[in-house]
KEVEXMAR-321787 format. One line per 4 residues: their letters; for each residue z, x, y of C-alpha. Coordinates in Angstrom, 3 decimals. Example, Ala and Ser with C-alpha at 12.3 -4.5 7.8 and 13.67 -1.06 7.14 Angstrom:
// KEVEXMAR-321787
as = 7.800,12.300,-4.500  7.140,13.670,-1.060
// end
This chain:
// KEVEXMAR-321787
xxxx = 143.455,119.908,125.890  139.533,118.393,126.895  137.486,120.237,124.791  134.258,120.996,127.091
xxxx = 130.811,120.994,125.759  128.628,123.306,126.381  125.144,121.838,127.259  122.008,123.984,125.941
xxxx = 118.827,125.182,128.233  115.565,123.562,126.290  114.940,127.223,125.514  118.181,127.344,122.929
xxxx = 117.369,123.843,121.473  113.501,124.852,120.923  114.155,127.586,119.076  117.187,125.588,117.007
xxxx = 114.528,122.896,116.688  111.889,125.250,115.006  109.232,124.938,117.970  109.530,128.840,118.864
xxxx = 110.678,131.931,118.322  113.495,134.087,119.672  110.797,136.483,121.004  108.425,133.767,122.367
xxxx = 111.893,132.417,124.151  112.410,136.070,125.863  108.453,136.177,127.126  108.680,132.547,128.497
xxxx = 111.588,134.004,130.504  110.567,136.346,131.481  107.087,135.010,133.126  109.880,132.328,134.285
xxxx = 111.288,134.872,136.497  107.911,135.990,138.308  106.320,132.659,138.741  109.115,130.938,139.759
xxxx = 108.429,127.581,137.586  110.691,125.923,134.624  111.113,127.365,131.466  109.938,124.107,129.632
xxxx = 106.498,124.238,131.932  105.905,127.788,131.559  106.139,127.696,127.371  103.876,124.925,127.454
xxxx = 101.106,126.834,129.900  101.264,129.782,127.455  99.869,127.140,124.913  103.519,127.843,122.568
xxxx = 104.451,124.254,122.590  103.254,120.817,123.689  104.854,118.499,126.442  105.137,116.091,123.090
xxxx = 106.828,118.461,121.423  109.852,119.365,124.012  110.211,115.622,124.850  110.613,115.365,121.326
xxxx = 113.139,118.195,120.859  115.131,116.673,123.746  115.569,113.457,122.369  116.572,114.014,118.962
xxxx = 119.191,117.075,120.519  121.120,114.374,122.392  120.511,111.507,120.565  118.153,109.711,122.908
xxxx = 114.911,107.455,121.994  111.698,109.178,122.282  108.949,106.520,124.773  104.971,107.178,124.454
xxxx = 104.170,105.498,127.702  100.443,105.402,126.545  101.250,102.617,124.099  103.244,100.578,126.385
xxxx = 102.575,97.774,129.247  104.996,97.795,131.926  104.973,94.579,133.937  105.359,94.205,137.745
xxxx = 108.223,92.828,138.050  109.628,95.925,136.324  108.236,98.507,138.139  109.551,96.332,141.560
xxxx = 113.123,97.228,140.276  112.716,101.197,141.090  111.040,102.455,144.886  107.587,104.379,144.007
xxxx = 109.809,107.443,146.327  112.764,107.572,143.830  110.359,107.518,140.674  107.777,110.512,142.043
xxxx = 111.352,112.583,143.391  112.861,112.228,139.808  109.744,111.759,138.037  110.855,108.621,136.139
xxxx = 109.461,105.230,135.704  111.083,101.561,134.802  109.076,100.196,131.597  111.223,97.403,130.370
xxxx = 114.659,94.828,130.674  117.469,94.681,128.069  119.928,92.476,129.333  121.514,93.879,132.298
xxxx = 120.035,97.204,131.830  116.709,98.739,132.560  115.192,101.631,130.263  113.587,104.001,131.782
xxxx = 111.312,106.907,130.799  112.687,110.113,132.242  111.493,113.761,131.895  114.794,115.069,132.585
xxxx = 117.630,112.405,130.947  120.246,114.581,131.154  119.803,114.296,135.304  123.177,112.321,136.345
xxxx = 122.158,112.473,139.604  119.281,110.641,139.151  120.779,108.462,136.895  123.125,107.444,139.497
xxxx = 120.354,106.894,142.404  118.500,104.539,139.898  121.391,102.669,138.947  122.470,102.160,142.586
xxxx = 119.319,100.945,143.649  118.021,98.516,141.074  121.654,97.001,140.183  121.165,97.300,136.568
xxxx = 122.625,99.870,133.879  120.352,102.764,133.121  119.622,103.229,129.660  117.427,106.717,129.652
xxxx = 114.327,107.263,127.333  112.881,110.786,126.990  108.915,111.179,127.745  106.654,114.203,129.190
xxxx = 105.983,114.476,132.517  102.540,113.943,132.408  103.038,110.326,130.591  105.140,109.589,133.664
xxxx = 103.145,111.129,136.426  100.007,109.183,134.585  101.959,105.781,134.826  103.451,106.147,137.845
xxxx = 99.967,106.622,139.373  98.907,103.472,137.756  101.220,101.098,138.163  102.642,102.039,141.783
xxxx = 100.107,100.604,144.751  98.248,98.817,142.086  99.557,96.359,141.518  98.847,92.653,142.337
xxxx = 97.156,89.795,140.448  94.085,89.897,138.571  91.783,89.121,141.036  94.149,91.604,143.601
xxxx = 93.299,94.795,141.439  89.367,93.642,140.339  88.673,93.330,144.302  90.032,97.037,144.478
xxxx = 87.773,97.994,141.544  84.418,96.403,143.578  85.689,97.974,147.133  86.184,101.367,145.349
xxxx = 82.371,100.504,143.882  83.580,101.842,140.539  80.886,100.676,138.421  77.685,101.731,136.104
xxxx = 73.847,102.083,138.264  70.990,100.582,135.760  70.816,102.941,132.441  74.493,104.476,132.706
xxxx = 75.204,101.809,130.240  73.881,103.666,127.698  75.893,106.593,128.223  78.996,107.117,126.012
xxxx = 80.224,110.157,128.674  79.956,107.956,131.618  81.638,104.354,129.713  84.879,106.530,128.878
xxxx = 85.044,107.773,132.204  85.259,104.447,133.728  86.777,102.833,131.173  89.742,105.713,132.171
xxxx = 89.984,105.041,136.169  93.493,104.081,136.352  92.676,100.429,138.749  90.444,99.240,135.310
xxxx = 93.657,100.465,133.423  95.849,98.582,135.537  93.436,95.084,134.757  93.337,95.307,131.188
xxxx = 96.859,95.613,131.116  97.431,92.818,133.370  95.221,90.615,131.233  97.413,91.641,128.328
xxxx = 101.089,91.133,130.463  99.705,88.112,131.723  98.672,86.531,128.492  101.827,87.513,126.554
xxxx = 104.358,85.446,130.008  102.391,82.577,129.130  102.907,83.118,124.865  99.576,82.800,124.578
xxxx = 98.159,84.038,120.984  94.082,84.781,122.115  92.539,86.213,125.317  88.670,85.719,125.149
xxxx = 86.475,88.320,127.772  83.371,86.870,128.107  80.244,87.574,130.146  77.854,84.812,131.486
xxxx = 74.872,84.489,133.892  76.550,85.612,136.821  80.105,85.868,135.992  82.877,87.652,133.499
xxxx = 85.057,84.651,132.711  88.860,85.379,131.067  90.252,82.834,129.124  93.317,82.305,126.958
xxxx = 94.718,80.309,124.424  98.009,78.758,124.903  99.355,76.158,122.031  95.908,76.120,120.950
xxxx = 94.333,75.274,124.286  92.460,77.444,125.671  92.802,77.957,129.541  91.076,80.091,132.319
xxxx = 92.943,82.823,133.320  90.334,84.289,135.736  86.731,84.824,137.126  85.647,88.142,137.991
xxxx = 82.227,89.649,139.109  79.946,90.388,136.051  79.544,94.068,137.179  83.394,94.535,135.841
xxxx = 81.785,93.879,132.629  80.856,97.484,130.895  83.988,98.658,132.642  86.552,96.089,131.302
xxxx = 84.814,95.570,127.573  84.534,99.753,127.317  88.411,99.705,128.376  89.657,97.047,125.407
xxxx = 87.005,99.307,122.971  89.099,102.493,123.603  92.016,100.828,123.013  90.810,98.904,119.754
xxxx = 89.157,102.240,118.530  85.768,101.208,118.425  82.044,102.628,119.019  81.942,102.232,123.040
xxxx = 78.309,103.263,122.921  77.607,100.559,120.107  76.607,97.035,121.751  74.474,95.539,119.363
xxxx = 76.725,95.228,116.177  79.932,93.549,115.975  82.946,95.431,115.914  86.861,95.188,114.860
xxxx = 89.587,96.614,115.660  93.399,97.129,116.023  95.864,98.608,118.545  99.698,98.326,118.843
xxxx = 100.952,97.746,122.539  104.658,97.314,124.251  105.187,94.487,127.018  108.971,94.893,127.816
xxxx = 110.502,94.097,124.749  108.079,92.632,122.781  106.165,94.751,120.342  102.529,92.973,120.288
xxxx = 99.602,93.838,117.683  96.338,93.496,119.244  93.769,92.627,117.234  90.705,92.967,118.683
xxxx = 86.757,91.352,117.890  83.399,92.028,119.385  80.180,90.267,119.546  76.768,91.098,121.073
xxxx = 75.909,87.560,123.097  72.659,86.913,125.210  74.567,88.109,128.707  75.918,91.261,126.497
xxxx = 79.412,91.730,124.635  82.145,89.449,124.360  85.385,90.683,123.022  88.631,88.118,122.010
xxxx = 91.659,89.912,121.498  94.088,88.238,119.186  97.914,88.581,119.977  100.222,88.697,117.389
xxxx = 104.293,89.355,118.749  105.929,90.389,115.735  109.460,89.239,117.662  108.370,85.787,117.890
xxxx = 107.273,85.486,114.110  109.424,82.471,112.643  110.848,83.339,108.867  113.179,80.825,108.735
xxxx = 111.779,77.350,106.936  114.141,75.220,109.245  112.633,76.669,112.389  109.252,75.709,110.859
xxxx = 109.346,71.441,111.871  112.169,69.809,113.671  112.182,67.556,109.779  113.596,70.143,107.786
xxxx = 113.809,67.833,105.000  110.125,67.811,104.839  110.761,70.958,103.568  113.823,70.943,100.756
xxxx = 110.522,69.546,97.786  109.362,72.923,99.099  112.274,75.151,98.989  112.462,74.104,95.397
xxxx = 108.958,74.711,94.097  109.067,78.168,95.977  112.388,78.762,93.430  110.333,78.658,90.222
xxxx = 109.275,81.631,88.227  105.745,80.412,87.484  102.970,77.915,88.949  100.805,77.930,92.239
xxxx = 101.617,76.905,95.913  98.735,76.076,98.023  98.824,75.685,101.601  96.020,73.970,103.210
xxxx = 94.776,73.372,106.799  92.538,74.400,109.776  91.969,77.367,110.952  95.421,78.010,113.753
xxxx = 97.263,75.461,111.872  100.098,77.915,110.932  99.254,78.721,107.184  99.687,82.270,107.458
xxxx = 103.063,81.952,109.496  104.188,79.358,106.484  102.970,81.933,103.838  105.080,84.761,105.444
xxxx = 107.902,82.547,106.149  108.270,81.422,102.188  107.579,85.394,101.066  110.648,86.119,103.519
xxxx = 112.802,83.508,101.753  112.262,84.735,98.398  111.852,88.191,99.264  114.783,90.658,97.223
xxxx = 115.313,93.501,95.938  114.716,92.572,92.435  111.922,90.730,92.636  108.132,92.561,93.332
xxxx = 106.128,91.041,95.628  102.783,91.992,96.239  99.965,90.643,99.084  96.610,90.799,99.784
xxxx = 95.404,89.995,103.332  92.704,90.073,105.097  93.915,90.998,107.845  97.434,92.266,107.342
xxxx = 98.806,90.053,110.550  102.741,91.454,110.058  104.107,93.927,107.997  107.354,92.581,105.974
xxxx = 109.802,95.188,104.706  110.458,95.633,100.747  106.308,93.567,100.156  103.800,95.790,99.069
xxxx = 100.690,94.473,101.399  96.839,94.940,100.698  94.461,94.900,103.032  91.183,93.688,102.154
xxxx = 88.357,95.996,102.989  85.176,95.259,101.044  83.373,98.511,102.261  85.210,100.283,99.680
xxxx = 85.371,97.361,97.298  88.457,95.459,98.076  88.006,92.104,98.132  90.301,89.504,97.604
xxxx = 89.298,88.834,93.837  89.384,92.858,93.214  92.743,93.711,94.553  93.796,90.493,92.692
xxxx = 92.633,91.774,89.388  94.580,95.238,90.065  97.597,93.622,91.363  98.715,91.977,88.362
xxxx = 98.941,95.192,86.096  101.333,96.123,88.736  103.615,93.894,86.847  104.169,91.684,90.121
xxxx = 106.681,88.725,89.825  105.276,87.248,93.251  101.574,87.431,94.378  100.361,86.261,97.952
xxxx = 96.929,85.879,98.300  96.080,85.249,101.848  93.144,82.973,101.337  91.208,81.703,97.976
xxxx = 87.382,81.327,99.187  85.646,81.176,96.644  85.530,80.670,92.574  86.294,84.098,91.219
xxxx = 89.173,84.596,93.357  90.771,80.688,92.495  90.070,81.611,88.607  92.340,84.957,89.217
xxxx = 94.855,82.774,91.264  95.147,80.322,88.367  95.511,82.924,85.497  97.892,84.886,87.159
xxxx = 99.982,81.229,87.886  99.845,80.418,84.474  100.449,84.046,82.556  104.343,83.891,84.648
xxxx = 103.746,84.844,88.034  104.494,82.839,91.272  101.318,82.632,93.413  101.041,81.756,97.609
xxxx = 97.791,81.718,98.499  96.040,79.656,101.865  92.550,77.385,101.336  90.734,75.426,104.236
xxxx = 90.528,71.736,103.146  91.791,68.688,105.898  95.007,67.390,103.829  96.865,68.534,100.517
xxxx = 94.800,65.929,98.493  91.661,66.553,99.381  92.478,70.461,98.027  92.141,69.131,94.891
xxxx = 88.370,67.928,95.552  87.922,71.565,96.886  88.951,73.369,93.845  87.049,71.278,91.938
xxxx = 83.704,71.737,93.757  84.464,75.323,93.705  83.602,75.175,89.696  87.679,75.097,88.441
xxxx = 87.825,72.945,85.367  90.445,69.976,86.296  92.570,71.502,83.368  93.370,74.571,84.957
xxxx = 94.048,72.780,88.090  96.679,70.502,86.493  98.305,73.313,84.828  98.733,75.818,87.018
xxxx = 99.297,73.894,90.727  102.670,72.929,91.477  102.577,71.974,94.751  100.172,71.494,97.602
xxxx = 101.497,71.902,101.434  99.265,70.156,104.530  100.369,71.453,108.210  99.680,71.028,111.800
xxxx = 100.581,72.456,114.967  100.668,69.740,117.243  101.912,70.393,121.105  105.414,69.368,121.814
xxxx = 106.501,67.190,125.336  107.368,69.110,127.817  111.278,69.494,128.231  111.114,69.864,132.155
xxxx = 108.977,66.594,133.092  109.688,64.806,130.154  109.977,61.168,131.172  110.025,57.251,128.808
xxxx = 106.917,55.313,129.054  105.377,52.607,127.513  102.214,52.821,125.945  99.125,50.110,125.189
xxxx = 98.959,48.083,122.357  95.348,49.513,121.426  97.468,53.180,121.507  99.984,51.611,119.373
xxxx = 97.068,49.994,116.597  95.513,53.065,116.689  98.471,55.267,115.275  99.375,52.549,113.258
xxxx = 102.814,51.020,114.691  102.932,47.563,114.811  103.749,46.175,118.436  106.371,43.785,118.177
xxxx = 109.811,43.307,120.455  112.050,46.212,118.838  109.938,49.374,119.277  111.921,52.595,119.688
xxxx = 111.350,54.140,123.614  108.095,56.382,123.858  108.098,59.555,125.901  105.319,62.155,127.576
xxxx = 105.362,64.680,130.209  104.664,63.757,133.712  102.568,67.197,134.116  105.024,70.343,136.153
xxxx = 104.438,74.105,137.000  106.445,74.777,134.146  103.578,73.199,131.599  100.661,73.613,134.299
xxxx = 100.369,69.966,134.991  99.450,69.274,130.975  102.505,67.561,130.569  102.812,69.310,127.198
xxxx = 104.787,72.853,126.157  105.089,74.571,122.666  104.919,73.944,119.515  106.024,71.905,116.236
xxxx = 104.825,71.983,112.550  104.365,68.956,110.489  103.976,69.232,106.653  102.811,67.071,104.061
xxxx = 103.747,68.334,100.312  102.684,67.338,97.372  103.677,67.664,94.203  101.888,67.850,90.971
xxxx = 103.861,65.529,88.418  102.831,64.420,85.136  101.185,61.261,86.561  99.165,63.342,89.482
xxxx = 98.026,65.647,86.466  96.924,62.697,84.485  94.481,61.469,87.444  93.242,65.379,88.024
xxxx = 92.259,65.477,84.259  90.698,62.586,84.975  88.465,63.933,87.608  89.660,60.508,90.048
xxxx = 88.914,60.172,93.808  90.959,61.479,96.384  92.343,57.996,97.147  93.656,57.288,93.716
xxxx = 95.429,60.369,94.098  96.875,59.575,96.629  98.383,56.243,96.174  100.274,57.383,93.057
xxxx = 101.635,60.398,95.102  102.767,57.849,97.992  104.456,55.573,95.384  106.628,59.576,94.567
xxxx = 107.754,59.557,98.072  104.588,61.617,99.352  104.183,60.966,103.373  101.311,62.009,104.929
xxxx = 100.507,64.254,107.949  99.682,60.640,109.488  103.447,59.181,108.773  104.705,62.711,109.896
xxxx = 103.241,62.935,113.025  104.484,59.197,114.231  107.870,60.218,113.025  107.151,62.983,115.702
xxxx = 106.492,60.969,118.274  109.230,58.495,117.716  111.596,60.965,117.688  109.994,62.121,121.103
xxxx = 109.024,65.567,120.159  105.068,64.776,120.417  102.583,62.332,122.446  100.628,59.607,120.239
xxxx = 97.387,61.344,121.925  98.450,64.501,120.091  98.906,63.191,116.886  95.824,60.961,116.775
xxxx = 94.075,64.321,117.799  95.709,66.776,114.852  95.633,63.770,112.131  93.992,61.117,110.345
xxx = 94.335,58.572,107.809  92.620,58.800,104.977  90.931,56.261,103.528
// end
């Protein structure tokens, strides 16, 4: 025989849940029955509970995720997939794609009928998310009839003349309540949806003469994404301050921030810079998906044998690791990517960032904050009588903090850390100038890593060519009759005409032997240094990067670009 469950009223699983009494139960039903409205509505009018807090109840009573709508981006597409009718009637809203199924924030998920309606009419499984029914009502004001492209909702923002008269900019009362009118909402948020579709990892807001130019970076490139009239300016930059938590009211003193957001399935941290300019604030916002971080070594380079002198250095007790490059040449991703490898139960790993970019299960992280005191060289000194077997620092800049790094190397303890120099010899050079004696160098570095990102070809337009000779004599590849095929990207929608999508790492690594330790002590030029290393088996950024293109991952334009020989 079925056993039949008996579902309970929100009253029952309040009260089970600890939100209210018995006796506040029987007065909420009781001004139920005289007004006429919902039991749930009328508890939170008398002030007992908060929306949060039934939405809450509800979800963990049957089991079903809890959404704060505030902290997520739903993108058009999405909201196409339910009628703007259906959503106000059942007071739901679509917020993101799973496979064949859509979730979507309901205040009621227990409604079957509604359920049903949804699933008929979009063609995709339901999966049901619990949220109040302001959220909802909120974001189903927003995003229904608003939405468009960039330049579709900033017209609407002009022809609704939502903007600041001369000497409102001053006023914090008056910036928040712009910054809140759901059309400026709707453009930040497009900005952000826009910029994630197109994987790109910066979106710079910046004001000029007569305009408020949007740009983003994609594979390093930065691109404009749109030009809107400068009187958006104090509305858009107060919007993105809200969101990073910062002084609104504050425009002549940079200002950082940070602020989690959802865009469908991808959890993105925002973090988010400000500086006063001569046409007022500009504000880059840095996007970091935490889905799309890379932690495996092979996914690093299509040479994963670049990589095996590294995945054996990275399996020694003791000694320093050094990765060097630009600025957006991957260090950090590298850093994170070798903690991951080694990263177990038994071992303690500590970090000290500045700024914590992703937060890695099991790794104690530090943040830097040198307001309080923390800088890299103090959390370092307080770190190792944490009895640490693995320290990552996330960048040695300057002498104190490379003396720390060294001691801790040599007293037993692995060290990662990142340093700015143009190839893994010239780090030597760096240290050096820094004031470390060439002694400590020798003994404590085991290995020094150079990396690129370069762009990769296109797969879509991807087409043979030959190139010129002078191309050729530049990169350093003889011309003669037997020269492998050459390949770039004919320019497509796909890569916006560049020809170019994505991208690789290439590595250099170095190892310290006996006979690189010999020429350290010696204080000898970077060139010496590098010829013994070569005669080890050491290849260059250089040799990687035409391995890259003769392979056809990469164009020769690229690699001249990212690398050079040194001399």
């Amino acid at each position: 025989m079925a056993v039949i469950r008996k579902v309970k009223k929100i009253g029952e699983i309040l009260v089970d849940a600890g939100l209210i009494s018995s006796a506040q139960l029987e007065e909420a039903l009781n001004v139920s029955k005289r007004t006429g409205a919902r039991v749930g509505r009328t508890l939170v009018n008398m002030g007992i509970v908060t929306e949060e807090g039934i939405a809450q109840a509800l979800a963990h009573q049957f089991n079903i995720p809890y959404v704060s709508l505030s902290g997520v981006i739903i993108e058009p597409h999405i909201i196409k997939l339910i009628p703007e009718a259906l959503a106000r009637r059942y007071k739901v809203i679509p917020f993101a794609k799973e496979g064949n199924a859509i979730k979507v924030a309901m205040f009621d998920p227990l409604d079957v009928f509604a359920t049903d309606d949804l699933k008929k009419v979009s063609g995709y499984h339901i999966l049901p998310c619990v949220a109040t029914e302001r959220d909802i009502q909120k974001a189903i004001d927003q995003y229904y009839g608003a939405a468009g492209s960039i330049e579709e909702v900033a017209k609407r923002i002009e022809g609704a003349e939502i903007e600041l008269l001369k000497g409102e900019e001053e006023m914090p009362e008056k910036l928040e309540r712009i910054a809140g009118e759901a059309s400026v909402i709707q453009l930040v948020n497009l900005m952000i949806s826009q910029a994630v579709t197109e994987r790109a990892s910066d979106i710079h807001i910046e004001p000029d003469e007569d305009t408020l130019r949007v740009r983003m970076r994609v594979d390093g490139i930065l691109h404009e994404m749109s030009n809107l009239s400068l009187k958006l300016h104090p509305a858009v930059l107060s919007r993105v301050k809200i969101l990073g938590g910062l002084n609104i009211a504050e425009k002549r003193l940079p200002q950082d921030g940070r602020f989690n957001i959802k865009v469908g399935s991808s959890d993105i941290d925002i973090r988010l810079s400000t500086l006063p300019t001569i046409f007022g604030e500009k504000a880059v916002m840095r996007l970091l998906d935490k889905s799309a971080l890379i932690l495996k070594l092979d996914e690093l380079t299509p040479f994963p044998d670049t990589l095996e002198v590294l995945k054996k250095m990275v399996k020694r007790p003791f000694g320093m690791i050094l990765l060097t490059g630009p600025t957006g040449s991957g260090k950090t991703t590298t850093a994170y990517t070798i903690l991951n490898m080694i990263n177990s139960m038994d071992k303690n790993i500590v970090t000290v960032e500045d700024p914590v970019e992703y937060k890695l299960k099991i790794i104690n992280q530090v943040q830097v904050n040198p307001k309080v005191g923390i800088t890299f060289a103090n959390a370092l000194r307080h770190i190792l009588r944490q009895d640490p077997d693995i320290v990552m620092i996330g960048e040695i800049r300057d002498r104190e903090t490379a003396e720390i790094a060294i001691h801790a190397a040599l007293t037993g303890h692995l060290v990662i850390s990142t340093i700015h120099t143009n190839n893994a010899v010239g780090t030597i050079n760096r240290l050096i100038d820094m004031g470390i004696e060439p002694f400590l160098i020798s003994s404590a570095i085991t290995c020094l890593v150079g990396q690129r990102l370069i762009r990769g070809i296109c797969p879509n337009c991807k087409a043979q060519y030959q190139p010129s000779p002078n191309l050729l004599k530049e990169l350093g590849v003889p011309v003669t009759d037997k020269l492998p095929p050459f390949y770039k990207g004919r320019g497509c929608a796909l890569c916006k005409g560049s020809g170019l999508k994505g991208r690789l790492g290439i590595f250099e690594t170095l190892v310290i032997n006996e006979d690189i330790r010999k020429l350290i002590l010696e204080k000898s030029d970077a060139g010496k240094i590098l010829e013994a290393s070569i005669k080890h088996g050491f290849k260059t950024l250089r040799h990687e990067g035409i391995r890259a293109v003769v392979n056809g991952y990469t164009t020769i334009e690229e690699v001249l670009q990212a690398t050079q020989e040194i001399e």
